[in-house]
C-alpha positions in Angstrom: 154.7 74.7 -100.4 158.2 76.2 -100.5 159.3 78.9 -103.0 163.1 79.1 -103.6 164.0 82.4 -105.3 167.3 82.8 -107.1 168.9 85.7 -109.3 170.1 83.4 -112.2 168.2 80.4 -113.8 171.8 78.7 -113.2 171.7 79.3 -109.5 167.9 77.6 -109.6 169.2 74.7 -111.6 171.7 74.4 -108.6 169.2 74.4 -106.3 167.0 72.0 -107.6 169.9 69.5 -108.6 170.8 69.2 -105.4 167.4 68.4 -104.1 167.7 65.3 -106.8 170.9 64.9 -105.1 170.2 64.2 -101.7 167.4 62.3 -102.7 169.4 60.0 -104.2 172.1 59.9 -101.4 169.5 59.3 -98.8 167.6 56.9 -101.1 169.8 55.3 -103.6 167.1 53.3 -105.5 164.6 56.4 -105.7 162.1 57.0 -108.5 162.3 59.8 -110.5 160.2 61.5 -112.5 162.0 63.9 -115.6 160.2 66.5 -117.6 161.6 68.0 -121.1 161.9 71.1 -122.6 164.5 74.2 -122.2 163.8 74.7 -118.7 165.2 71.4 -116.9 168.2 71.3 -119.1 170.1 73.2 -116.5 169.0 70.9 -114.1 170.6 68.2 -116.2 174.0 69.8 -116.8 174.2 69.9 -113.1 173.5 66.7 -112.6 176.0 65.2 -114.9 178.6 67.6 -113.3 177.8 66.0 -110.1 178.0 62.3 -111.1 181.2 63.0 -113.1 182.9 65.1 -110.4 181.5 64.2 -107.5 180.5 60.7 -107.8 177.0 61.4 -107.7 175.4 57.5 -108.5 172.4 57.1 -110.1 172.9 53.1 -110.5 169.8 52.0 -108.3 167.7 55.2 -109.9 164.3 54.3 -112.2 163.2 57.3 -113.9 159.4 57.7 -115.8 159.3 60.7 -118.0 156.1 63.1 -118.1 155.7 62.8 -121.8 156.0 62.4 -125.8 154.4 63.7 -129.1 152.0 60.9 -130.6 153.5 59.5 -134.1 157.4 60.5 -133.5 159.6 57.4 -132.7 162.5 56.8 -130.7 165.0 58.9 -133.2 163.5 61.0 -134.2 165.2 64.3 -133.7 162.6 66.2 -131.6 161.2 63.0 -129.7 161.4 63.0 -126.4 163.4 60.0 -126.1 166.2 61.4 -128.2 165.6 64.4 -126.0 166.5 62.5 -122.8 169.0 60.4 -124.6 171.1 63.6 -125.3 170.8 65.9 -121.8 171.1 63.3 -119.1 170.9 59.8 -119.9 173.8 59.3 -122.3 176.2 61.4 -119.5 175.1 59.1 -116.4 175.0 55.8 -114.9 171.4 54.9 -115.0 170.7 51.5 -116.6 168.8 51.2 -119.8 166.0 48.8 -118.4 165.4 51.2 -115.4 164.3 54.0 -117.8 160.6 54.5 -118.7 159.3 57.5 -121.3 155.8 57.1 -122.6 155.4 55.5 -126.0 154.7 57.9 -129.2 154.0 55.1 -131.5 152.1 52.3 -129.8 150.0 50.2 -131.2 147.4 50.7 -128.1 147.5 53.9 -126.6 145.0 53.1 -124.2 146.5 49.6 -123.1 149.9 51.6 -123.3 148.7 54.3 -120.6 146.8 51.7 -118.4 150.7 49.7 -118.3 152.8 53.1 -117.7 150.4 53.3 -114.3 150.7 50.4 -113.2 154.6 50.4 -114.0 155.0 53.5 -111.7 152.7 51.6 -109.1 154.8 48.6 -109.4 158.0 50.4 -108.7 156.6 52.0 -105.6 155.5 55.4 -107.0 157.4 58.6 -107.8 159.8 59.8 -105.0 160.5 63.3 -106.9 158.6 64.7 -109.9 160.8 67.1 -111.8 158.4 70.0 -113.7 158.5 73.1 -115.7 155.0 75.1 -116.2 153.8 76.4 -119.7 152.7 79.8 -120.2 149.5 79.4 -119.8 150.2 77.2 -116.6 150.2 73.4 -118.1 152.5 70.5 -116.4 153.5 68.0 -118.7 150.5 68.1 -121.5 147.9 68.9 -119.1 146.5 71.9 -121.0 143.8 74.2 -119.2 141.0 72.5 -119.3 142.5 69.0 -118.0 140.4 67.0 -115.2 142.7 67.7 -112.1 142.0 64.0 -111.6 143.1 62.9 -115.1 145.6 59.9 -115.2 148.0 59.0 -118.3 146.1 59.3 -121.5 146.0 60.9 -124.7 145.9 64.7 -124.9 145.1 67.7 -127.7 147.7 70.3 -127.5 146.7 73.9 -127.5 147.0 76.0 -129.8 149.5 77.9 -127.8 151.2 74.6 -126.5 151.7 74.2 -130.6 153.3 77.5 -131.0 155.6 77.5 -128.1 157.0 74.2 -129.6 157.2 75.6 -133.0 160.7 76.9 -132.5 162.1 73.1 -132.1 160.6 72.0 -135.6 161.4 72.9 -139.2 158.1 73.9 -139.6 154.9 75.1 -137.3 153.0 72.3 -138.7 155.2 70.1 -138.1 153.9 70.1 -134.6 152.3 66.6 -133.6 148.7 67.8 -132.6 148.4 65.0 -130.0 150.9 64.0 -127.1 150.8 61.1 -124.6 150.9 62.3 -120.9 151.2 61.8 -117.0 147.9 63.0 -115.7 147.5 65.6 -113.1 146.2 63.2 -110.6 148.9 61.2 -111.6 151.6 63.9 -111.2 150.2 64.4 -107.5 150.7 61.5 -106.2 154.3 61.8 -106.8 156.0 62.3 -102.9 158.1 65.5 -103.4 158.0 67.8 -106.8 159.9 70.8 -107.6 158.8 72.8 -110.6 161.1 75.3 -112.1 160.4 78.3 -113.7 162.6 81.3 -115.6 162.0 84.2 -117.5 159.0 87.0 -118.1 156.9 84.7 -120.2 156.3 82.3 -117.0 155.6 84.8 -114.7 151.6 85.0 -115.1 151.7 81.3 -115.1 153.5 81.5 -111.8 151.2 83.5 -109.9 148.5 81.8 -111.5 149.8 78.7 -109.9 151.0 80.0 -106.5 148.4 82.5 -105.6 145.5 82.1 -108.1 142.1 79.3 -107.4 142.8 76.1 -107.9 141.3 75.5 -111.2 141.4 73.0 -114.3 142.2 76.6 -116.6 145.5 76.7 -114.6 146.4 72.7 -114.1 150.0 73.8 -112.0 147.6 74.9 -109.3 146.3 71.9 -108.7 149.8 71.5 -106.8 148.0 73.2 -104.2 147.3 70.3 -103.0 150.3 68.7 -102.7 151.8 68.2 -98.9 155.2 68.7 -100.3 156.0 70.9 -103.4 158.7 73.3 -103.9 159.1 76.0 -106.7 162.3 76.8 -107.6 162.2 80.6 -109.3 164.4 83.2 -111.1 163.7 87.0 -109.9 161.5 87.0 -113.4 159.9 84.4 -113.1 158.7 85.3 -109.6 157.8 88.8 -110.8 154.0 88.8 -110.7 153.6 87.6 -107.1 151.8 89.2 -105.2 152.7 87.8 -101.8 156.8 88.0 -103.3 158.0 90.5 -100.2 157.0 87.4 -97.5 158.4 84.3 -99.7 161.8 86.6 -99.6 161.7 87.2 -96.0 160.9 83.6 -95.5 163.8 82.6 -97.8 166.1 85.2 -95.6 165.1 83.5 -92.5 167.5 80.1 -93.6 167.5 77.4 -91.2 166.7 76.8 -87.8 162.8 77.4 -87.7 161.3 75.6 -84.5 159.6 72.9 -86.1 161.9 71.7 -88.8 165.1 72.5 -90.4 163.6 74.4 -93.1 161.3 77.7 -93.2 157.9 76.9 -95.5 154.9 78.7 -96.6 152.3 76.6 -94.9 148.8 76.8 -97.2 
């Protein structure tokens, strides 16, 4: 686990863009996996900066996205498909085929989550999985409570899930009740993932996830147990850790450790 602190939530979306960036320089044709919501649109807006101004190519990329409300289409204005239509997609030069986001009006949910796992097998599983963490410590839809082995399938939202995403509708109940998600288990077998986190509100969920027990209540701590995660943190965000003196000396020491290129916190 590594735990990149910055003082902005720009400076973390420049961090964690470039880690999508030398991904894709190293490995042209890489998998990606793209979450929604406020936090990754930084993340986004770098990105296009990148491939406009620097060329960055995403060409060869196939990306699977986390998530979607159950009963919004395509268009509609808060689907996740418009979502990802208007922050990256539209801006770069990923083909259309190459793109995968979970379904929100299939006729077979259950057939449709059994294909979206096999899809992700087929194209040789998720190189980087892109995450933000909800208050109460959810990835993707996986509210507490989730099996830590769950795979893509239909989920309840929480009540507080429901309320954080009031702000995006017209109305609270406006709200779909049910979304179609990645699974934890899913999510972990993902080869890198960088979750990013900013503001007070995340930082209980933070802590929870970084320092807390591994625990279905907490389904962000299940990355854990993940050989290769890295958290990407504003000074805010981080502000509950316990442990956040040694993450900043670790940070401070840069480069050069003796076994890599790279200081971690081993766990």
């Amino acid at each position: 686990m590594e735990i990149i602190l910055k003082d902005t939530y720009e400076d973390l979306c420049r961090a964690a863009a470039r880690m999508v960036a030398k991904m894709l320089n190293a490995k042209p044709n890489a998998v990606l996996g793209l979450a929604t919501g406020s936090t990754p649109i930084g993340i986004y807006r770098e990105l296009i900066r990148l491939h406009r101004e620097e060329g960055l190519d995403f060409s060869q990329v196939t990306t699977f996205n986390l998530d979607e409300y159950v009963g919004l289409g395509r268009n509609h204005q808060q689907s996740y498909h418009r979502f990802m239509q208007e922050h990256l997609f539209e801006h770069i030069n990923v083909p259309a085929q190459n793109i995968y986001i979970p379904s929100g009006t299939t006729d077979n949910y259950e057939a449709f989550c059994r294909w979206y796992e096999q899809r992700i097998k087929e194209c040789g599983g998720i190189d980087l999985q892109i995450l933000g963490i909800g208050v109460d410590g959810h990835i993707a839809f996986n509210e507490p409570g989730s099996s830590l082995g769950s795979r893509t399938r239909i989920k309840t939202l929480a009540r507080q899930t429901i309320e954080d995403n009031a702000r995006f509708f017209d109305k609270p109940e406006d709200v779909p009740v049910y979304a179609i998600t990645m699974g934890v288990g899913t999510i972990l077998e993902a080869r890198r993932i960088a979750l990013v986190a900013n503001g007070k509100k995340k930082a209980p969920a933070i802590a929870a996830a970084i320092e807390g027990p591994v625990t279905s209540l907490c389904t962000a701590s299940a990355l854990q147990l993940h050989a290769d995660t890295t958290y990407f943190l504003d000074r805010e965000a981080a502000g509950d850790l316990k442990m956040i003196e040694y993450y900043e000396w670790i940070q401070a020491k840069g480069p050069g450790a003796p076994y890599s290129t790279t200081w971690r916190r081993s766990v």
